[in-house]
C-alpha positions, 0 to 999 in steps of 0.5 A: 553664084553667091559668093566669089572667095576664090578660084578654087574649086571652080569648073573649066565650064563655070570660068568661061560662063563668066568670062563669056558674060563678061563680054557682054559688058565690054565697051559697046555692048547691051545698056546694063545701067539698070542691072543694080539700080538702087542697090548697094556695094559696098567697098571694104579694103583694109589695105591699099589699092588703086585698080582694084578697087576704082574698077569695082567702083566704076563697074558698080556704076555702070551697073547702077549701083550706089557705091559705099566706100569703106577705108582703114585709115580713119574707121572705127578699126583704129579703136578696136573694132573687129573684122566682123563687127565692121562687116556687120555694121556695114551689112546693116546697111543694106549692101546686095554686094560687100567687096573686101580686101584683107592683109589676112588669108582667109578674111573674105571667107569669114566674113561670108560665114556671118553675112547674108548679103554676097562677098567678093574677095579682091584679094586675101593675104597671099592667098588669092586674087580671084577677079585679077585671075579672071580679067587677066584670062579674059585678055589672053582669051581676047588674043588668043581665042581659046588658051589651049596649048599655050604656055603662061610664064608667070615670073616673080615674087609667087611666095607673097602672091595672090595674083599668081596663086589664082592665076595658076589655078583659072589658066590651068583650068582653061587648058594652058600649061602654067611655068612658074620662075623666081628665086628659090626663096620666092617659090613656095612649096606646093606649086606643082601639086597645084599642076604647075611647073617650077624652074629658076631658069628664066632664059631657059624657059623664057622662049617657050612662053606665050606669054609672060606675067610678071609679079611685083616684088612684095618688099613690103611683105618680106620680114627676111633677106629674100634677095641679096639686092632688088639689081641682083633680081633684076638682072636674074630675072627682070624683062629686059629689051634683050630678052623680049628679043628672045621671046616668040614674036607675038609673045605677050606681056602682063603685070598685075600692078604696080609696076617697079618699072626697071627691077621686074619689068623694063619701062621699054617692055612695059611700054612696048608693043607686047605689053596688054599691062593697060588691056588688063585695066580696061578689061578688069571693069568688064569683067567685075561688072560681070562678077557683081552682077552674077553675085548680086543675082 
């Protein structure tokens, strides 16, 4: 593949291609340390993160790769330097691979049109977070072998998310049923065209799901009164202990990251027997590794 802008587009086949690679490089398997050796990735976020980015960091390193790590604060951006004239002054450099996050969607895909080297998306706008969707169907495949048949709750903020956007598009292609709950306000329009369900009920539904991911409520993001308060969401639909009492007994948990531990997800749940919120993070350097290894091919 050369490039990974988005799921979008991409084949049931193709997904577990990937996913399947991705468990070569699981703790344990083949010595992959010489796949990128004296190549470049580089590291362009124009936007804050912790996961994401230290997972492309540290599976960039265990395949050999040298690692460029490129931050706002402090970049020529500040003087009014553009978007593509930073990606081609980083290209020049010589990267195999140019990793970015940008706050606007659609800022991967450009920068592909006017590079050569390969583009991986880790994260646009609200638009998708194709890698986040990948790791988080390789944990629940982990578990559950195939996803035929389950249902996936994915709770929360999905108008501000990439996460549930790219979520909803690798889990329906893999055969599970993918329910979609928040606020209306929350909800944008177009979901069920993208084959998911709608509901404002989460206790209704709340029993169905194998598992439940829960998504960060955005705040930064929201220029309008979405909400009459972060207490009134919570107590709508945050994952309390009570109702992890009223889910199936292996249902699991998931969160993308950061937790607002106690508005959308309980520290008890968070912590608890059903959370894989840490296999999440383990598993997303496995599979990252995979991706840049399939995109610097």
């Amino acid at each position: 593949m050369r490039h990974l802008l988005g799921i979008a587009g991409w084949r049931r086949d193709e997904l577990e291609a990937l996913l399947d690679r991705a468990q070569a490089h699981l703790p344990g398997g083949p010595d992959a340390s010489h796949v990128l050796r004296g190549r470049v990735v580089a590291n362009l976020f124009f936007e804050d993160s912790t996961r994401t980015r230290s997972s492309f960091e540290v599976a960039a390193r265990k395949l050999g790769a040298d690692v460029l790590n490129w931050s706002y604060a402090g970049s020529s951006v500040s003087k009014g330097e553009t978007l593509l004239d930073t990606a081609r002054n980083i290209e020049a450099m010589g990267p195999a691979v140019i990793v970015i996050r940008h706050r606007s969607s659609g800022a991967p895909g450009l920068v592909a049109r006017h590079v050569k080297c390969a583009v991986v998306n880790a994260g646009d706008g609200a638009h998708e977070h194709p890698s986040q969707a990948l790791l988080d169907a390789f944990t629940l495949r982990q578990r559950w072998g195939r996803l035929d048949g389950r249902t996936v709750l994915i709770v929360g903020d999905v108008l501000h998310s990439r996460v549930a956007r790219s979520n909803l598009l690798c889990l329906k292609a893999l055969g599970a049923r993918v329910v979609l709950c928040g606020p209306p306000t929350l909800l944008p329009p177009g979901l069920e065209e993208m084959g998911g369900e709608v509901t404002h009920q989460l206790d209704a539904v709340l029993p169905q799901a194998d598992a439940v991911m829960c998504l960060r409520l955005q705040t930064e993001r929201m220029s309008e009164a979405f909400l009459p308060s972060q207490r009134e969401y919570s107590r709508l639909f945050g994952i309390t202990p009570a109702r992890a009492e009223r889910m199936k007994p292996d249902a699991l948990v998931l969160h993308p990251g950061p937790i607002n531990r106690g508005v959308e997800l309980s520290p008890v749940v968070a912590d608890g027997p059903r959370s894989v919120i840490l296999e999440q993070v383990a598993n997303g350097v496995a599979v990252r590794r995979a991706i840049l290894e399939a995109c610097a091919s």
